[in-house]
N, C-alpha and C positions, 0 to 999 in steps of 0.2 A: 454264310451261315443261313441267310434268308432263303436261301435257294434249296435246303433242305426240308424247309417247313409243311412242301407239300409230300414229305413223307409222313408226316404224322396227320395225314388223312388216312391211308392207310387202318389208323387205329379206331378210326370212327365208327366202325361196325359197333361200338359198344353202348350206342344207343342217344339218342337225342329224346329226351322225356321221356323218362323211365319212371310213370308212377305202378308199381306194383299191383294190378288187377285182382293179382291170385296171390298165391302161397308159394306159386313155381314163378322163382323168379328169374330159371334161364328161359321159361315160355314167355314173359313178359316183354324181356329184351328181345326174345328172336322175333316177337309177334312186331316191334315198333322198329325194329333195326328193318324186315322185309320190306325196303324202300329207297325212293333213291334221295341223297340231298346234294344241296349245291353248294360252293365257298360262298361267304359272305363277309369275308376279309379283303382288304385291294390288295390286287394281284393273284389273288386267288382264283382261278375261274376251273375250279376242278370241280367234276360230278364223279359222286359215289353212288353206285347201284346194287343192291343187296338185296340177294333172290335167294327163299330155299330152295336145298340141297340135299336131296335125299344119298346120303353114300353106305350108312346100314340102318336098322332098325335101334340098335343100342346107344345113336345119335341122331335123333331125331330133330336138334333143331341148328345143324349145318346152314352157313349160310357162304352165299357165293358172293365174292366181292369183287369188282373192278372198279379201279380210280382211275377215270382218263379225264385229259383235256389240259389244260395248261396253268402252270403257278410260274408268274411273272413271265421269264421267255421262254422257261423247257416245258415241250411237251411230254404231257406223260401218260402211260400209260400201264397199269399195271392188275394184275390181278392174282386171285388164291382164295383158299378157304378158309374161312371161321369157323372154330368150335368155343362151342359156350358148353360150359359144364357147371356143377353145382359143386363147391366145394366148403364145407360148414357154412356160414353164414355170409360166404364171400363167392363171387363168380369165377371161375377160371376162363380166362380167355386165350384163346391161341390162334395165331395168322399164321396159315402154311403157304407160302408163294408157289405160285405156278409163275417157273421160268419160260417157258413159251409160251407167247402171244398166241397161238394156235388154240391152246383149251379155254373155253366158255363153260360156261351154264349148263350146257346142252351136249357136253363134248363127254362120250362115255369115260375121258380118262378126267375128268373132272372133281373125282377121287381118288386117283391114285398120280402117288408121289413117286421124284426120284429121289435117290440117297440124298442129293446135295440139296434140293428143297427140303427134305424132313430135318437134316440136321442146320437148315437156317428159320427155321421156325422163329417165333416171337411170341413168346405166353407172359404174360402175367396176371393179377386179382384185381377184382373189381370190389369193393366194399360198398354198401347203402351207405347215402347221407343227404340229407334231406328227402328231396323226393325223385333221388337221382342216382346219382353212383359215381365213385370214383376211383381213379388207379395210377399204377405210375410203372413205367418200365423200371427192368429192376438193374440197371448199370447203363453204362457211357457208348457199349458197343454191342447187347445182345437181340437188339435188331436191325443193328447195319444190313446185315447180308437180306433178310427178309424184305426189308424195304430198304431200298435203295437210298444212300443218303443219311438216313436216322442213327448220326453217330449223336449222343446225347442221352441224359436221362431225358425223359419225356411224361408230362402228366396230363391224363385227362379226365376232364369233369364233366357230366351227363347231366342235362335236365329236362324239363319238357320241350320238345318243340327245337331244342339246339342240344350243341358242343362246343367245348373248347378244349383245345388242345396245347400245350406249352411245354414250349421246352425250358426248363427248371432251370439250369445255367443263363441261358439269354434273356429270358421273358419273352422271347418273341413266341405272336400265339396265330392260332389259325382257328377261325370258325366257321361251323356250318352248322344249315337250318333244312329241314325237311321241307321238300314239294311233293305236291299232288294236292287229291281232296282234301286230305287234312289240313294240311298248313292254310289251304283257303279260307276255312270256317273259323278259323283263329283271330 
């Protein structure tokens, strides 16, 4: 079960310190998610990298995610796209995998899907609390196929500066904390 933990990085695009600037609270997240972070759990040694994504004007704050590098002994590798959406007073999020290693960031098919990526998507809500945000996959198996591994409910909680991620059955949890300039001035 351990060995699936590093799929619920994966969900971490949904922000490490999320205090609300604006009133646009999917600006908020996409502005603090555009970054990379690293595990800070043992065993963890995975980097998350999350770059905008321009794929049309009516979703402007796409973001592109890959999680490589290794949790315990599998390497891994994997990537797709985030959409953050505004849905009443809660965020919608959704992970659309890209099955080949071949698209990037930079790769024009970088938005566009095949059948079997769009129908293993992974969405669920994010709701404010505290100064953060929280969400929970919504069953045992609706994002296996998206991320590799992630049979399990799954919760995660946003704050400044980190994540955590748990899966609700085991407790076993994974975090991660934001690099670069920011995280130095902390």
């Amino acid at each position: 079960m351990k060995r699936t933990l590093w799929v619920a990085a994966l969900l971490c695009a949904l922000a490490p310190g999320l205090k609300a600037a604006s009133s646009d609270k999917v600006y908020d997240i996409a502005a603090i998610l555009s970054n990379t972070f690293e595990g800070s759990t043992p065993g963890n040694h995975l980097t998350l990298d999350l770059r905008p994504l321009v794929v049309d004007p009516n979703h402007p704050y796409d973001l592109f995610l890959v999680v490589s590098g290794q949790f315990e002994t599998d390497n891994i590798r994997q990537q797709g796209m985030i959409r953050l959406e505004q849905q009443g007073n809660d965020i919608y999020f959704t992970y659309i995998p890209h099955f080949s290693p071949q698209v990037t960031a930079l790769s024009q098919d970088a938005g566009h899907f095949t059948e079997r990526e769009l129908s293993s998507a992974c969405s669920f809500t994010l709701a404010p609390r505290g100064d953060g945000f929280v969400g929970n996959t919504l069953g045992s198996t609706t994002c296996a196929l998206a991320i590799r591994g992630a049979v399990g409910k799954w919760s995660l909680e946003l704050e400044p500066g980190n994540l955590r991620i748990r899966n609700v059955d085991s407790g076993e949890t994974l975090r991660f904390q934001r690099v670069g300039k920011e995280s130095k001035k902390q």
